[in-house]
C-alpha positions as CSV (number, residue, x, y, z in Angstrom):
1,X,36.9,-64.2,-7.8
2,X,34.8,-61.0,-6.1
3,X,35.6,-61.0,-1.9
4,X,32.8,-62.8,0.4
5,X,30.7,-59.0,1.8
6,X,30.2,-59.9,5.1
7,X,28.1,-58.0,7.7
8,X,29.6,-58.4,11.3
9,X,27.1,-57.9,14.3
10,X,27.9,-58.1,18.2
11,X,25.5,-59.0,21.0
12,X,23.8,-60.6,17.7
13,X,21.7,-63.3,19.8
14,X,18.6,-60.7,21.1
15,X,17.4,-57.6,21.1
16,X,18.1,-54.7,19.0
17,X,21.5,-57.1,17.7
18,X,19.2,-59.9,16.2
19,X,17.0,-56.8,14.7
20,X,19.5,-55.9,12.8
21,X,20.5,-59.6,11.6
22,X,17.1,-60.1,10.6
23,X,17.9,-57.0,8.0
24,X,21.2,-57.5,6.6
25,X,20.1,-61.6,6.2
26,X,17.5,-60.4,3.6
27,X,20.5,-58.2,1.7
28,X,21.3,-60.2,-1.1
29,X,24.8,-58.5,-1.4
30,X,25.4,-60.4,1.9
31,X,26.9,-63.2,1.7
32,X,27.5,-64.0,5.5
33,X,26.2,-62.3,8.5
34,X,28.5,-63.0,11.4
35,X,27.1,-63.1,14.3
36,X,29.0,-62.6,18.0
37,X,27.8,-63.0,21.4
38,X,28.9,-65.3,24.3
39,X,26.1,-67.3,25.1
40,X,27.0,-70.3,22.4
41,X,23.5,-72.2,22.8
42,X,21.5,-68.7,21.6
43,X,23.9,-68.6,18.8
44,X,23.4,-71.8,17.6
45,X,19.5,-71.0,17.7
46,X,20.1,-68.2,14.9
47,X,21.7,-71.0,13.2
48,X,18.7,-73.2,13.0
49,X,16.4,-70.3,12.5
50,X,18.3,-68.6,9.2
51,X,20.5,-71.1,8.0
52,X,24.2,-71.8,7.0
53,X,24.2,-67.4,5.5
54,X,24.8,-67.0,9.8
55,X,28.5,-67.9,11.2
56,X,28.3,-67.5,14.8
57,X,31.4,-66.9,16.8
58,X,31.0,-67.4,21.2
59,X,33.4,-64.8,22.1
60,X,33.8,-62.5,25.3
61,X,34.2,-58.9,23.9
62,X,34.8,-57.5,27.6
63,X,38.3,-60.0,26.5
64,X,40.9,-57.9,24.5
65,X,42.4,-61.3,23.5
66,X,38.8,-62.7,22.6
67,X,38.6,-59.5,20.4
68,X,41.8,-59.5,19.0
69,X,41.1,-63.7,17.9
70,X,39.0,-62.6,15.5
71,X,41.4,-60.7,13.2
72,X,43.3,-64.2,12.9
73,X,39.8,-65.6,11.7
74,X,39.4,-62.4,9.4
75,X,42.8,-63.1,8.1
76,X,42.1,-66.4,6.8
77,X,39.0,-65.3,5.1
78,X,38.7,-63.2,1.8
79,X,36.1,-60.8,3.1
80,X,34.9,-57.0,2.7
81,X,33.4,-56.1,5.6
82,X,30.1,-54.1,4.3
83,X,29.0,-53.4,8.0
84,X,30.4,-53.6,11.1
85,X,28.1,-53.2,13.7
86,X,28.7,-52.9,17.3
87,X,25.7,-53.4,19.6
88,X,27.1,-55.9,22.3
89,X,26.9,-53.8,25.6
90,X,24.8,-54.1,29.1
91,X,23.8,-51.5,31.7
92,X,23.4,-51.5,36.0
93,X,20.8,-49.0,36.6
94,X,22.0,-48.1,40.2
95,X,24.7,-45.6,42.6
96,X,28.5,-46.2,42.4
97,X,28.4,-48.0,45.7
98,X,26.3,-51.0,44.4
99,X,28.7,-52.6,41.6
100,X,31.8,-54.3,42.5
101,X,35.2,-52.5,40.5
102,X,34.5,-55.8,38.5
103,X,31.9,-55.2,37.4
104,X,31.9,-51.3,36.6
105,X,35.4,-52.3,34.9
106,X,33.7,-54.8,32.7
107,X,30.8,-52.7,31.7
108,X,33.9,-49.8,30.4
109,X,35.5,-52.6,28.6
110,X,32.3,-54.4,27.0
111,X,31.0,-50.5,25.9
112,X,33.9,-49.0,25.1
113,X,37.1,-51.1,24.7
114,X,35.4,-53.4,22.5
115,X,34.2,-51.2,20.5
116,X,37.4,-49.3,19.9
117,X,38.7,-52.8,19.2
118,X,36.3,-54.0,17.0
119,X,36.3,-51.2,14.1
120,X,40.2,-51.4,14.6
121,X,40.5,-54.8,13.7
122,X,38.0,-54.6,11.2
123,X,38.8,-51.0,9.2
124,X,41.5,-53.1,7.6
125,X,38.8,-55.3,5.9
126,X,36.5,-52.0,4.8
127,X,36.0,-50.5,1.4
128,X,34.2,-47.4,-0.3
129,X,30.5,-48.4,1.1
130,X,31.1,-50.3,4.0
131,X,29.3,-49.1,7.3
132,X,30.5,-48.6,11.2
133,X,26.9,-48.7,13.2
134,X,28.3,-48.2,16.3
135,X,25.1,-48.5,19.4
136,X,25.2,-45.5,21.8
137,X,22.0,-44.2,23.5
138,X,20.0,-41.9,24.7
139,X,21.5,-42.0,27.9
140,X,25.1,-40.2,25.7
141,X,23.3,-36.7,25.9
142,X,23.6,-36.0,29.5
143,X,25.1,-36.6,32.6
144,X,22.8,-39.4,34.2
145,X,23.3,-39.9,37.9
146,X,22.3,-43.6,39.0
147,X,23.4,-45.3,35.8
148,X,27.2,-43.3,36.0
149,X,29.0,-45.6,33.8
150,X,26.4,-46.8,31.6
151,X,25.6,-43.0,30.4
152,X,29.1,-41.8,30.8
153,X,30.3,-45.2,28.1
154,X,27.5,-44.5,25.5
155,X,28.8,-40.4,25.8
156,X,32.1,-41.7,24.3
157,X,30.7,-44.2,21.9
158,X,28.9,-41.3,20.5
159,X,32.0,-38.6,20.7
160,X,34.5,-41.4,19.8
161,X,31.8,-42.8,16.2
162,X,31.1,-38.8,15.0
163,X,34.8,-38.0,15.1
164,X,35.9,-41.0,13.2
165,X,32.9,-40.7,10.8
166,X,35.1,-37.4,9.5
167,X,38.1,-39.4,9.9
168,X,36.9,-42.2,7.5
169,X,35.5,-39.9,4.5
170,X,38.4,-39.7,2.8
171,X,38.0,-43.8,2.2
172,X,34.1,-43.8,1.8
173,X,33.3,-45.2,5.0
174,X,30.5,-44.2,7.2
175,X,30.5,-44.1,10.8
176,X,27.7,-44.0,12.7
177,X,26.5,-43.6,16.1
178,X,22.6,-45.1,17.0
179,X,21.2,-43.2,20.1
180,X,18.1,-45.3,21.0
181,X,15.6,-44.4,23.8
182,X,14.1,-47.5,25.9
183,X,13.4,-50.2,23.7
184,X,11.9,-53.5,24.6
185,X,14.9,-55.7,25.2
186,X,16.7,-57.5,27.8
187,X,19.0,-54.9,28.5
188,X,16.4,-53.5,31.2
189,X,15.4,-56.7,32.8
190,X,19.4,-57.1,33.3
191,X,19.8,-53.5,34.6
192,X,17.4,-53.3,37.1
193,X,19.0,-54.7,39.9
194,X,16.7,-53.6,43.3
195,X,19.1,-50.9,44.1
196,X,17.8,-47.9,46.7
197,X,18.4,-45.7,43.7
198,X,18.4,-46.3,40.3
199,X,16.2,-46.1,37.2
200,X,12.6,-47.0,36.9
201,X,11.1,-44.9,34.2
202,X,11.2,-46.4,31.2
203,X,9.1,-44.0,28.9
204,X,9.1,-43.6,25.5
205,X,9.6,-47.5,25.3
206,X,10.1,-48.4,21.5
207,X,10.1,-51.7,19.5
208,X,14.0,-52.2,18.9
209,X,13.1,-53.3,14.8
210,X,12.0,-49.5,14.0
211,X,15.5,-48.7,15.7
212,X,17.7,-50.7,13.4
213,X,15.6,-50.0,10.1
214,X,15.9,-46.3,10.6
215,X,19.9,-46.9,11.5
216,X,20.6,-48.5,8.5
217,X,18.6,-46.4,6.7
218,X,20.4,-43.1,7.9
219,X,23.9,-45.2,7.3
220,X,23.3,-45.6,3.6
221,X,22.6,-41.8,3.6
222,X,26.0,-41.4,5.3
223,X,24.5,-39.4,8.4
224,X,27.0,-39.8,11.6
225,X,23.8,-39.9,14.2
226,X,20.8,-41.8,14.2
227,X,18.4,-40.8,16.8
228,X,14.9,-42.7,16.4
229,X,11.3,-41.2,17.9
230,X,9.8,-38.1,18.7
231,X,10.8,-38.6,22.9
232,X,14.2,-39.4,22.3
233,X,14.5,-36.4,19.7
234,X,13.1,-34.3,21.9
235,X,15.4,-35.3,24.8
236,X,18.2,-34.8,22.0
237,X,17.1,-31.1,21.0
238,X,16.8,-30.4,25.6
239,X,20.2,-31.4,25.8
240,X,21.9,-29.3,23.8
241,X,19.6,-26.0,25.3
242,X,19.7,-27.0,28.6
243,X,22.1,-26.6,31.2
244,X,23.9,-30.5,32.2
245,X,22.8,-29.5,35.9
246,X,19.1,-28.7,35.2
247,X,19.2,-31.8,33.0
248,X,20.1,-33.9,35.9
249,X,17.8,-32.9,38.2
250,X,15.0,-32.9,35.4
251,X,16.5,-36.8,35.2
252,X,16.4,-37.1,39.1
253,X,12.5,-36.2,39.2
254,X,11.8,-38.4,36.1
255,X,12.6,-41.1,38.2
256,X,11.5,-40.2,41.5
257,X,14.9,-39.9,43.4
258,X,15.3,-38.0,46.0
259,X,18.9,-36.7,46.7
């Protein structure tokens, strides 16, 4: 008897997360699209909405032991993880002085740790043609002052996902590392936070589905970045001419701070 293929999505319950469930549901090579987030009630929602193919699990990623439960549940399963993707993450958009060490500690653990974790755990589980889709950002290409953490997390996610992409040739699995723009999802709403400072242009806004098609897409072609729109490709190519200082203050006067 063949292994259940099972796609594995965090932060699954909105946003760019549920994008990509909507995709991999319709994959007939899927058998089971886990889904991971903490708020249970959402969860259950995908449930009712796409049937028994979803398995929800309510876990705290920011929780190395939460993480580190699921390998027990992979255990007792005879799965092959086809993809692995790791979108569960959040952002303050504000200066050092206005998040507690609690919370700038759990944003590092939620966009980093658990990420680490998670293809860790799972790489055990992998086979030739199974996919990492590991969600940095735009925000990875440059120092951004004002969002410190946030920027300075999805700069290793994207690092950490192109160096293991070589890594992981020699066993035919792709890593790759999404670099979105602003999309329209909750991640901004929580953000935002009234600070003095802090972000407040959101251009280049895109819908999150174009996002996850062209991600998948570029996984299957076994690229290590996926960087969607002309904005966000254009703030890609800047980065790489331009001086990081000049790219801050560019960044600074984008979003009218003074400092």
């Amino acid at each position: 008897m063949s292994k259940k293929k099972i796609a594995i999505i965090t932060g699954a319950n909105s946003g760019l997360g549920k994008e990509f469930l909507k995709l991999l549901y319709r994959e007939k090579e899927i058998t089971e699209v886990w889904a991971i987030a903490r708020n249970k009630e959402r969860l259950d929602q995908l449930v009712n909405e796409y049937g028994s193919k979803i398995k929800v699990f309510s876990k705290d990623l920011s929780k190395l032991e939460e993480v580190k439960s699921l390998d027990y549940l992979l255990k007792k399963e005879d799965v092959c993880i086809k993809y692995l993707i790791n979108n569960a993450g959040f952002a303050k958009f504000c200066s050092y002085h206005d998040l507690s060490i609690e919370v700038s500690i759990n944003m590092i653990d939620l966009n980093i740790s658990a990420v680490v974790a998670m293809g860790l755990i799972c790489i055990p589980y992998m086979k030739k043609g199974s996919h990492i889709i590991n969600i940095s950002s735009q925000a990875s290409f440059q120092p951004l002052p004002y969002q410190n953490i946030y920027s300075s997390t999805k700069a290793f996610v994207r690092n950490y996902t192109r160096a293991l992409h070589v890594e992981l040739k020699d066993k035919g699995i792709n890593a790759i590392a999404v670099c979105p723009g602003w999309m329209i999802t909750g991640l901004i709403d929580r953000g935002v936070i009234g600070a003095e400072k802090g972000t407040n242009n959101f251009s280049g806004m895109v819908s999150p589905n174009l996002v996850a098609k062209k991600a998948l897409k570029d996984s299957k072609k076994n690229k290590d970045i996926s960087v969607y729109g002309i904005y966000t490709k254009s703030s890609h190519l800047l980065a790489k001419l331009l001086p990081q200082k000049l790219m801050m203050q560019v960044w600074l006067r984008q979003q009218h701070i003074n400092n």
